[in-house]
C-alpha positions in Angstrom: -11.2 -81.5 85.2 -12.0 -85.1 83.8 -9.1 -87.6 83.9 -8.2 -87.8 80.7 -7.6 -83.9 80.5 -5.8 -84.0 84.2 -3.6 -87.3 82.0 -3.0 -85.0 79.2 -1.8 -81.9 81.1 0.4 -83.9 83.0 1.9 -85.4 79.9 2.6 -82.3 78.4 3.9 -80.7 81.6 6.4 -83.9 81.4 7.1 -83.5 77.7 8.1 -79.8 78.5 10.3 -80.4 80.8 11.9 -82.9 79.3 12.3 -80.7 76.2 14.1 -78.2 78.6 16.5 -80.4 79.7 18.0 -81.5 82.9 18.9 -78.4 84.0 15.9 -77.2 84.3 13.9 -80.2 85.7 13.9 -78.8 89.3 11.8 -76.4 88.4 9.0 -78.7 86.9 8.8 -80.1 91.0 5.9 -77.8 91.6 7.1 -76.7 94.8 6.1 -73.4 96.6 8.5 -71.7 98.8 10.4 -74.5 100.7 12.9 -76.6 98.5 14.5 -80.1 99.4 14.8 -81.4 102.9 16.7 -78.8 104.9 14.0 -76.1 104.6 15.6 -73.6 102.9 14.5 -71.9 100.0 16.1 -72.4 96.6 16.8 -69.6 94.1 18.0 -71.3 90.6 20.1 -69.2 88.3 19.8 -70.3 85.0 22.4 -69.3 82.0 24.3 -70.8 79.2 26.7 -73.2 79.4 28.6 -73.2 76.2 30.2 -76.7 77.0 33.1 -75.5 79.7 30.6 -76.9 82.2 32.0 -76.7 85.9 35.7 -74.8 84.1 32.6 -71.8 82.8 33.4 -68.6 84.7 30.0 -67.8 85.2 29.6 -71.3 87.1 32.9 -70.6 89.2 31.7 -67.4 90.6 28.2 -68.3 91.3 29.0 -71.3 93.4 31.6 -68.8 95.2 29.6 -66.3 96.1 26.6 -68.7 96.6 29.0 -70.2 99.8 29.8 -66.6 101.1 26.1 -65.3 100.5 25.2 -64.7 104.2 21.6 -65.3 104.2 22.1 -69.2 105.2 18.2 -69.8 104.7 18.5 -69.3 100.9 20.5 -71.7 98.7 21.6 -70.8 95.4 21.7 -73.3 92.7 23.2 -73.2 89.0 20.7 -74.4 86.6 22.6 -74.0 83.3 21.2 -75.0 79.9 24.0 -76.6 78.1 23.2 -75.1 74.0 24.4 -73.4 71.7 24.0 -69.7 71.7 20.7 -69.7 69.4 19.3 -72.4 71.2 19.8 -71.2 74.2 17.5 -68.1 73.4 15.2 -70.9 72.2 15.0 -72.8 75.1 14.7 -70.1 77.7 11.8 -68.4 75.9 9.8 -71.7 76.2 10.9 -71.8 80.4 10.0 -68.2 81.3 6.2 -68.9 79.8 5.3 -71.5 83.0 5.6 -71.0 86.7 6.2 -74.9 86.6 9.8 -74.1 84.4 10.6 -70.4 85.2 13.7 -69.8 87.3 14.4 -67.5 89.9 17.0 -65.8 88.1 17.6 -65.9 84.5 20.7 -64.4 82.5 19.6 -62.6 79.5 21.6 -61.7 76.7 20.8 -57.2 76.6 19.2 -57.9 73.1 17.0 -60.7 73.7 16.0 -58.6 76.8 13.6 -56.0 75.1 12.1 -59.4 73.1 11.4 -60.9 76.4 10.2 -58.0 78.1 7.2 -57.3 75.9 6.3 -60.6 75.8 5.6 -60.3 79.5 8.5 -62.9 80.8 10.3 -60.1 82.7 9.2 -58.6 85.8 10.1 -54.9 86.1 12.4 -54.2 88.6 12.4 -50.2 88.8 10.7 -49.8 92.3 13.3 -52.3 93.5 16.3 -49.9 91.9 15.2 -46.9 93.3 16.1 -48.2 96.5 19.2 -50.0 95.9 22.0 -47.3 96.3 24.3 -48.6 93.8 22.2 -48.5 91.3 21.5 -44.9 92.2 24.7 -43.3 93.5 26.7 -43.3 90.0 28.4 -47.1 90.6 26.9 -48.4 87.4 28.3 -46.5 84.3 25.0 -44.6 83.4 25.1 -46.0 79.4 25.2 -49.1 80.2 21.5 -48.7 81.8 20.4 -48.3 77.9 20.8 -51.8 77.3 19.1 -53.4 80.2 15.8 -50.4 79.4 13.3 -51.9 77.5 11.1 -49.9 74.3 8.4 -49.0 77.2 11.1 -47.4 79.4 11.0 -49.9 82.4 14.1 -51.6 83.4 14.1 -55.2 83.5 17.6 -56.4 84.1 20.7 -55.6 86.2 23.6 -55.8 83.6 26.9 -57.4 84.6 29.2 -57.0 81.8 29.9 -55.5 78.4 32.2 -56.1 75.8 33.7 -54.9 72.4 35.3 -56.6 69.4 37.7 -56.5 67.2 40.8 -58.6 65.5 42.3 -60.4 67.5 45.7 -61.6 66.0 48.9 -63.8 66.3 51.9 -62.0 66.7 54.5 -65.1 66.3 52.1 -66.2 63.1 52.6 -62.2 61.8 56.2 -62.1 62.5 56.9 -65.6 60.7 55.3 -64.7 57.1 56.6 -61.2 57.6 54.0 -58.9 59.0 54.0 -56.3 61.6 53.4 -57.7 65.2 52.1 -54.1 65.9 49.2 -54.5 63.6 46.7 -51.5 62.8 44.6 -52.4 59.4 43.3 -48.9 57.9 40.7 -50.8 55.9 39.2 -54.3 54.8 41.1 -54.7 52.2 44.5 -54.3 54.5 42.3 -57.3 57.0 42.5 -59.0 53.6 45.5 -58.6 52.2 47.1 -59.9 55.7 45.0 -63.0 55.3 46.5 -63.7 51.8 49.7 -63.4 52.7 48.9 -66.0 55.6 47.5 -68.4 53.9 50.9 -68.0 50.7 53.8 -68.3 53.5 52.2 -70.5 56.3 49.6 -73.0 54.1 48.9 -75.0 57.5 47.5 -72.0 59.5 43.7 -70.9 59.0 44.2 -67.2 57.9 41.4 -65.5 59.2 38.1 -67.2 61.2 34.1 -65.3 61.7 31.0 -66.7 62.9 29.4 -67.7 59.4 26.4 -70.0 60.9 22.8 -70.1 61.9 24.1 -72.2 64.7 26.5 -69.9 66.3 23.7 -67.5 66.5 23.6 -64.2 67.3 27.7 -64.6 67.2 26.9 -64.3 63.3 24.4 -61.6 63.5 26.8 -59.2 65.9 30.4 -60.2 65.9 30.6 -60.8 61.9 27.5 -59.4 59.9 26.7 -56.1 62.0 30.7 -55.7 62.8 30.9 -55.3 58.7 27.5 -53.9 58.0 28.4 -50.8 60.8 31.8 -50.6 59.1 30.5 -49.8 55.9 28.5 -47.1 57.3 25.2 -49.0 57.0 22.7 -49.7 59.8 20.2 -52.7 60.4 17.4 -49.7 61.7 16.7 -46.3 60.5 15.7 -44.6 63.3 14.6 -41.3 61.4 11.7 -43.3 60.0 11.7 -45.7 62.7 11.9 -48.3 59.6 14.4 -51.5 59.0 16.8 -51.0 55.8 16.3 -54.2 53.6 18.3 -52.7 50.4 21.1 -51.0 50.3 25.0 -50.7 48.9 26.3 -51.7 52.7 24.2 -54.5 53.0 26.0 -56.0 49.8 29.4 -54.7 50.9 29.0 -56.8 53.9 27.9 -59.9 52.7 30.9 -59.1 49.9 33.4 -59.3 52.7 32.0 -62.9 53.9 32.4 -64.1 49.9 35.9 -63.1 49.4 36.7 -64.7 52.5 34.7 -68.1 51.2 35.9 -67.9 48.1 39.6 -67.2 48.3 39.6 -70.0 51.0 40.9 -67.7 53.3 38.9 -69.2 56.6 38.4 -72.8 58.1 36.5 -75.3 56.2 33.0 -75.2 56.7 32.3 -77.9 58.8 34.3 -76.3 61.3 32.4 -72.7 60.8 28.8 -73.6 60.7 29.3 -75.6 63.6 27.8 -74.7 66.6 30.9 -74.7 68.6 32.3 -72.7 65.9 33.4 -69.6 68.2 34.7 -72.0 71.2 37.0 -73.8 68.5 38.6 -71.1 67.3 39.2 -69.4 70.7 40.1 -72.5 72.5 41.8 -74.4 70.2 42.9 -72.9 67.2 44.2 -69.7 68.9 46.3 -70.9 71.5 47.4 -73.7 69.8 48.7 -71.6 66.8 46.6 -72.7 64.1 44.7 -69.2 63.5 46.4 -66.1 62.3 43.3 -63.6 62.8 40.0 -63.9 64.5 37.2 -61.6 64.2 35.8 -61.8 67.7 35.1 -60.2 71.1 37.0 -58.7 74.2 36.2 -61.7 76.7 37.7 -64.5 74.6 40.7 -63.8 76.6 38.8 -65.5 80.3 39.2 -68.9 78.5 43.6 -68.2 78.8 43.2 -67.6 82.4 44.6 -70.5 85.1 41.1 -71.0 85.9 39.5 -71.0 82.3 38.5 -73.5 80.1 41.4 -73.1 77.8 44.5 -72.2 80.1 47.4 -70.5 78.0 49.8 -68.2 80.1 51.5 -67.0 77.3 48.3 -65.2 75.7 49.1 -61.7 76.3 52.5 -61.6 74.9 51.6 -63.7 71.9 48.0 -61.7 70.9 47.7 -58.5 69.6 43.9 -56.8 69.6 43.4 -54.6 66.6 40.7 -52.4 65.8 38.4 -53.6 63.7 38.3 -50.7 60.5 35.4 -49.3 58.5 35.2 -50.6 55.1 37.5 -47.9 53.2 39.1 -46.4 56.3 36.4 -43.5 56.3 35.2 -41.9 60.2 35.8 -42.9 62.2 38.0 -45.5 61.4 37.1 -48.1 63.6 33.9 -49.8 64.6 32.9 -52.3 67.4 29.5 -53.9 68.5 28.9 -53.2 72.4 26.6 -56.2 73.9 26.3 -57.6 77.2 24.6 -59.2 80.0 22.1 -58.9 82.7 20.3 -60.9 86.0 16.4 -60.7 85.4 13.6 -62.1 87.6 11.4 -64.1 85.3 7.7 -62.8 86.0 6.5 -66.5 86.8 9.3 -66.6 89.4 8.4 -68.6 92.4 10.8 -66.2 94.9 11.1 -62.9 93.5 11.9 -60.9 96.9 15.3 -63.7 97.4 16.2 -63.6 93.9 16.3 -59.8 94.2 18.4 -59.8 97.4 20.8 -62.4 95.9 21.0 -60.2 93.0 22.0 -57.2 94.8 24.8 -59.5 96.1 26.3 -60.8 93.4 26.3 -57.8 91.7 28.1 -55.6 94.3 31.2 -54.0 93.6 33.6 -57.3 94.9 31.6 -59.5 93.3 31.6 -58.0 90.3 34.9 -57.6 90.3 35.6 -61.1 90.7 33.1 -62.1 87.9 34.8 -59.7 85.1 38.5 -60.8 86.2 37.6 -64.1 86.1 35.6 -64.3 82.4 37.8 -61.6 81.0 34.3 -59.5 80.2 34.4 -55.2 80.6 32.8 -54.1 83.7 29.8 -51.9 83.9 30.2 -50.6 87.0 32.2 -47.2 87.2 34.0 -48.6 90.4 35.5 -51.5 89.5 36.8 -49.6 86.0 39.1 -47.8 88.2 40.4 -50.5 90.2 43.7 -51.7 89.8 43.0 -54.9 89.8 40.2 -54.1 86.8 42.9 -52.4 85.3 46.3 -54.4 85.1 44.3 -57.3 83.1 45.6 -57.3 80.3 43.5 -55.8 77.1 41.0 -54.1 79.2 42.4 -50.9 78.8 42.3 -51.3 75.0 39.0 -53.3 75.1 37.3 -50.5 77.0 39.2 -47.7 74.5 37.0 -49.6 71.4 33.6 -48.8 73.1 34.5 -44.5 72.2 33.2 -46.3 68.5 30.3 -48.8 69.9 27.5 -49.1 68.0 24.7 -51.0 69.4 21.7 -53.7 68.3 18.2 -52.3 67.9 16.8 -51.9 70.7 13.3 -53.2 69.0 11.1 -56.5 69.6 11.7 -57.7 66.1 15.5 -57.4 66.3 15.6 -61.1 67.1 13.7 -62.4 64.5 15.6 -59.9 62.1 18.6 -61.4 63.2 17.5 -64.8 62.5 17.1 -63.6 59.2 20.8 -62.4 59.5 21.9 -65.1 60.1 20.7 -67.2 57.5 21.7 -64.9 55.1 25.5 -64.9 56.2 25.4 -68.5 55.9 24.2 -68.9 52.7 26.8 -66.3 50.7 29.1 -68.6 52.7 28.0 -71.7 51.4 28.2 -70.2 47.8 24.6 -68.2 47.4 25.7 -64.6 45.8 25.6 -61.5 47.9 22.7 -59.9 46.0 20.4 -62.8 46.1 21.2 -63.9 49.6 20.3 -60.3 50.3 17.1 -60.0 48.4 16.2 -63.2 50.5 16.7 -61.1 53.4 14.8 -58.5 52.0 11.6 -60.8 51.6 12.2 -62.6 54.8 12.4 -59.3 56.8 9.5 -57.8 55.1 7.3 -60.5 55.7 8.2 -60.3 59.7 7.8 -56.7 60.5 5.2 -55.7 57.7 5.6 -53.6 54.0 5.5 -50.3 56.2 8.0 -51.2 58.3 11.1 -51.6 55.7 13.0 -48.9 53.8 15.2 -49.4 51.1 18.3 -47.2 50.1 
């Protein structure tokens, strides 16, 4: 290789990791087995940090378990990527392509995992499950291995938590303007209607908040677009003709509820809603500081109230109420919620897959994941720990876990994220004042153009 070409690779290698960010520059050290001075080798665990920083639950329980992991030759070291959620997605993709930049372990959201996997980023771990016992024995609730099985049938992720959503609501706020602190809407119009009368008797209080952005992500895609799209008995895929639905009556419904919101002024001004931090605003601020009547959100919102999360607020389980979210006109089954999740995968360009695989094991055992779902608030996946007493006195997860009898879950195809990029865009423009039917015929075109004319169906 001449100089100049050795001079150019090296820049780029620089650039790359410089584009990853901090977090990541360990792995850009091109070492081999052996990190740092004291000889042992180091496994890096890279996942989002969505700004709690060292306060995150998922940074609290790996640096526990990382001091009580008993092999003493392996060190474990936290290599978050501070981002927002979309970003996030972003920045990983471009770290899992190099050995220079891949981690060790990488936390993938369950539907960026079938994305990642047939783009080769994932090392398949099924020989290694078949002789893990847990895996095997019934301890993992068997569903939840749907979301961590990729389109060619190969499992390339342990999961360690799901969740549902719903409406998530303040009883003080309900009680003042007069209604019901138990609170069971039978439709969207009753979600509505509460939000109106919010916004007449208490002016100062944000009636009702939803991920509306492209920067919150796939928080707009799942917890507000698909939550509505479901619930008026619409899908994103047809699985009969294997074809995505780019027209149809649901599809307008949806993006209907998102106007009425916009336009009666019923949500928190836009700058607050296409922000990025969007969902961390309203859960750790406007929530438990009273400002927010109802949010439209998911079951682990709850791990920021805890003594040890990033928003502490004691009182949060007498003052929330958790209500289903309903279909559009009240129709069966009444109620709707997204499942999602996430899982620990060894990047194929991983430098120490046989450690990374051990430490795995570990940390997702039953104790440990235990202490990781009591401490972020998230529902377990493991069958075990669901019937735990200490799983089972937290508040909401009884009612959390009751919402998954209604889950619906994301496509589990390699376009979904692109589609939901498309999603996204679209919520965000009927909320910036685009109309539902031209923000959807947007989609329609956008969509199209990604997955091909033969792969769309219209209804």
């Amino acid at each position: 290789m001449s100089f100049m070409k050795k001079r150019s690779w090296a820049i780029a290698s620089v650039l790359l990791c410089t584009a990853l960010g901090g977090a990541l520059l360990a792995g850009c050290s091109g070492s081999d087995d052996k990190s740092g001075s004291s000889g042992k080798t180091t496994i890096t665990v890279t996942y989002r940090d969505d700004g709690a920083g060292e306060k995150g639950s998922l940074y609290r329980w790996l640096t526990e378990i990382a001091a009580d992991y008993p092999n003493k030759e392996v060190e474990i070291k936290p290599a978050p990527i501070q981002a927002s959620e979309g970003d996030y997605f972003a920045k990983i993709a471009l770290a899992l392509k190099s050995k220079d930049t891949a981690p060790d372990i990488v936390t993938e959201d369950t539907f960026i995992l079938n994305s990642d996997a047939s783009a080769g980023y994932l090392e398949p771990l099924d020989e290694r499950l078949k002789e893990w016992e847990d895996w095997t024995n019934g301890s993992f609730i068997e569903a939840m291995k749907k979301g961590v099985t990729a389109s060619d049938g190969k499992v390339y992720g342990v999961p360690y938590n799901t969740d549902s959503r719903g409406l998530w609501y303040n009883k003080q706020i309900f009680k003042q303007v007069g209604l019901p602190e138990e609170w069971t809407p039978k439709n969207w119009e009753e979600v509505l209607d509460a939000a109106r009368t919010v916004k007449e008797k208490a002016p100062d209080i944000v009636p009702i908040w939803m991920n509306m952005g492209k920067a919150t992500g796939e928080a707009t895609s799942m917890q507000t677009y698909e939550m509505l799209l479901y619930g008026a008995g619409e899908r994103l895929y047809d699985d009969a003709s294997g074809k995505w639905i780019i027209q149809s009556q649901g599809i307008l419904d949806a993006l209907g509820f998102v106007e009425t919101v916009n336009k009666e002024k019923l949500g928190p001004p836009l700058s607050k809603v296409l922000n990025g931090q969007a969902g961390n605003t309203a859960s750790r601020e406007y929530l438990p500081q009273g400002k927010l009547a109802i949010s439209l959100d998911g079951s682990w919102i709850t791990g920021n109230f805890l003594d040890s999360g990033a928003s502490p607020w004691p009182e949060y389980k007498d003052v929330l109420g958790f209500a289903p979210m309903p279909t559009s006109q009240g129709q069966a089954p009444g109620s709707i919620t997204l499942a999602g999740g996430w899982a620990l995968s060894i990047p194929s360009n991983a430098k120490h897959k046989d450690e990374a695989w051990e430490f795995i094991k570990y940390a997702l055992n039953k104790e440990n994941s235990q202490r990781l779902v009591t401490a972020s608030g998230n529902i377990t996946v493991r069958a075990d720990v669901a019937k735990d007493p200490g799983y089972t006195k937290m508040p909401f997860n009884e009612i959390a876990t009751e919402y998954l009898q209604n889950a619906e879950f994301r496509p589990a195809q390699d376009k979904y994220p692109e589609v939901s990029t498309q999603i996204q865009t679209m919520v965000e423009s009927v909320a910036t004042g685009t109309s539902p039917a031209d923000a959807a015929h947007k989609y329609a075109q956008d969509v199209t153009r990604i997955v091909g004319e033969n792969g769309v169906i219209q209804k």
